[in-house]
N, C-alpha and C positions, 0 to 999 in steps of 0.2 A: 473710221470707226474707232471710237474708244474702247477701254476693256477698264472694269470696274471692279475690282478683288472685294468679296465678304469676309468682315474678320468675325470673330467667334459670337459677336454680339448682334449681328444681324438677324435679319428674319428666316435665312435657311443657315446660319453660324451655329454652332457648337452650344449656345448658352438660351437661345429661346425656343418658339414655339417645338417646334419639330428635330431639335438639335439634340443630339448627346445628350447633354444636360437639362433638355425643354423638359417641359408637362408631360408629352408623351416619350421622351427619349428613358436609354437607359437606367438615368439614374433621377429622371424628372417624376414628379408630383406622381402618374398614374404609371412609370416605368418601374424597369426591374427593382430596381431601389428606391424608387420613390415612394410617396406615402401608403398606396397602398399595394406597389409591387412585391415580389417576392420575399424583400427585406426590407421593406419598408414598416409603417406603423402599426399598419394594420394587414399588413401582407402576412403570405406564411412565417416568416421571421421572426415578426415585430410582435409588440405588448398584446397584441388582441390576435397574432393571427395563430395560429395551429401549436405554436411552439413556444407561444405567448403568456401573458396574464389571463387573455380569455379561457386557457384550458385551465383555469382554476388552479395551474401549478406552477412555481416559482422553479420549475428542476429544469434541467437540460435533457431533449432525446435523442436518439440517434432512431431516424422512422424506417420503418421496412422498407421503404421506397432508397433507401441512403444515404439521402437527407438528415443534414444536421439542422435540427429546431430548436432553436435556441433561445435564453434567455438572461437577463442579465446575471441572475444571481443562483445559488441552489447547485443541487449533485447533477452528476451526468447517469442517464440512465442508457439502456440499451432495447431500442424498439420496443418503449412505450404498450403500445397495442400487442402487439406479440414478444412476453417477458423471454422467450426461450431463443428471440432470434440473436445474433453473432453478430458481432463488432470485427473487422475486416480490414487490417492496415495496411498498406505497400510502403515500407520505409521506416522512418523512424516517430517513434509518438514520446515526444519530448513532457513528461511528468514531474510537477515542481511537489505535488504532496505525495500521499499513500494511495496502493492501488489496497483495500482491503476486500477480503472473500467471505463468505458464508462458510458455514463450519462443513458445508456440502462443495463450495467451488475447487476446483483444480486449474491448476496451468497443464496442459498437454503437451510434451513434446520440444521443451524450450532450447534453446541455445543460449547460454547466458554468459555474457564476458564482464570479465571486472566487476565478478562476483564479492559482499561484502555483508556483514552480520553486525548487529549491536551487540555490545554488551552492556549489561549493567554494573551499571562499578559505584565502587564506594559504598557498599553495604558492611554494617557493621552487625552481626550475628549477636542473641540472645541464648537464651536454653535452648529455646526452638526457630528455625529458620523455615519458611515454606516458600517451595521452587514454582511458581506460578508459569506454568507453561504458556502463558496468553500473554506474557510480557516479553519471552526471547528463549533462546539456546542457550545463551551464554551467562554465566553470572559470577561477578567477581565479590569474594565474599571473605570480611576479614575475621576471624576466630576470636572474638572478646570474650567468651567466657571459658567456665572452663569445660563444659560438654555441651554442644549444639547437637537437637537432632533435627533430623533434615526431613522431612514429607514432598511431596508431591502432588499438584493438585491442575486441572483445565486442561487433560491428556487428552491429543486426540484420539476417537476412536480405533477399536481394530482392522489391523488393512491399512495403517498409516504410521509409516515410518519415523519417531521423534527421537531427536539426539541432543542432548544437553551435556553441556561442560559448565564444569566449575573451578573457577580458579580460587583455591585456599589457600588465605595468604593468616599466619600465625603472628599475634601484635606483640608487639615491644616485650611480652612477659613470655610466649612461647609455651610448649609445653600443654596445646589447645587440643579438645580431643572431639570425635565427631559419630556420631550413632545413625544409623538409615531403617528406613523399612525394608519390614519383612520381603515385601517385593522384592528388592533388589539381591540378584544372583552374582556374586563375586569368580565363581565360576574353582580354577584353580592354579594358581594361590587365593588363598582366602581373601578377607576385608583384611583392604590396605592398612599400613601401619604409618599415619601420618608423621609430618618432618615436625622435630622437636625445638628449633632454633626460632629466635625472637626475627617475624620479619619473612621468615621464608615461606615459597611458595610453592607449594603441591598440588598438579592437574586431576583432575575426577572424571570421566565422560560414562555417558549412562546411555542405554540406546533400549527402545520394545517399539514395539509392532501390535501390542497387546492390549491395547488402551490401559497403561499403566500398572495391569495386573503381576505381570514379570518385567523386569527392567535388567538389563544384563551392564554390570558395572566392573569399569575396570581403571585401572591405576597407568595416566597418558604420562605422567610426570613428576619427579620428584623433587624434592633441596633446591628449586630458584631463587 
């Protein structure tokens, strides 16, 4: 008696009819990934299936079932059909752009390591400077003239904690002077008495809870 080995391209092998990769196998024509398996063309996956071109939207969902629908291009949403339901990780969710929130989202409860902030730097001040809260916390701002006053503007609401620093840096001529609103409460010692030297830099931080009706400002740093 002989004995005949199938390699992958036979008729019960890995590559045709019934194989792995056949018509009906995993990843063949009507399988899981085949054209019109779950990831496939026209399967849940694909351009036309559920998560597709056919739902008339180019975005990414995450379905209440847990399922990821996807699609080539577009935002990622979160459960489509029900906008309230929650996104669910075990491990790490490795993000190359911005997570950005509605002016209602919160993070609950985080742990956060290798914490880090922007600043804006390289701003050069007029008569008036305005501190746009929807750009950062931080802002490095150099004194060209000789009174900058300073506003505040895109606070969040009340019930939400915002802290901004300023780093004033006084240019080559020095001697730069700076005015606030009425808002801001210096507490006691009064409004700080900025550094007079060409160059140097004096820290600012401003902190409310009040949507920017009282801001409580105080003097972090002086002469850098």
């Amino acid at each position: 008696m002989s004995v005949k080995f199938l390699n992958s391209n036979t008729a019960l092998g890995g590559r045709v009819a019934v194989g792995v990769s056949a018509l009906v196998g995993p990843t063949g024509a009507i399988g899981l990934q085949g054209l019109i398996g779950s990831t496939g063309s026209i399967g849940l996956q694909g351009p036309a299936g559920a998560g597709g071109s056919g739902t008339g939207s180019s975005s990414q969902w995450i379905s209440s079932t847990g399922g990821i629908i996807y699609y080539s291009s577009g935002s990622v949403g979160i459960n489509k059909a029900n906008p309230a339901g929650a996104l669910d990780v075990v491990g790490n969710m490795n993000i190359a752009g911005n997570i950005i929130y509605s002016t209602s989202g919160s993070m609950i409860n985080p742990i956060i390591q290798n914490y880090k902030e922007t600043v804006n730097l390289g701003v050069s001040s007029s008569s008036s400077y305005v501190i746009n809260c929807n750009t950062g916390n931080n802002f490095n701002v150099t004194l060209a003239t000789a009174t900058t006053a300073f506003t505040f503007i895109n606070v969040a609401p009340t019930g939400t904690l915002v802290n901004v620093n300023l780093f004033l840096t006084q240019d080559n001529s020095g001697n730069r002077l700076a005015t606030w609103p009425a808002s801001v409460s210096w507490g006691n010692p009064s409004t700080p008495v900025l550094s007079t030297s060409g160059n140097s830099t004096d820290i600012i931080s401003f902190t409310t809870f009040t949507g920017g009706s009282k801001w409580f400002g105080f003097l972090a740093g002086r002469g850098f």
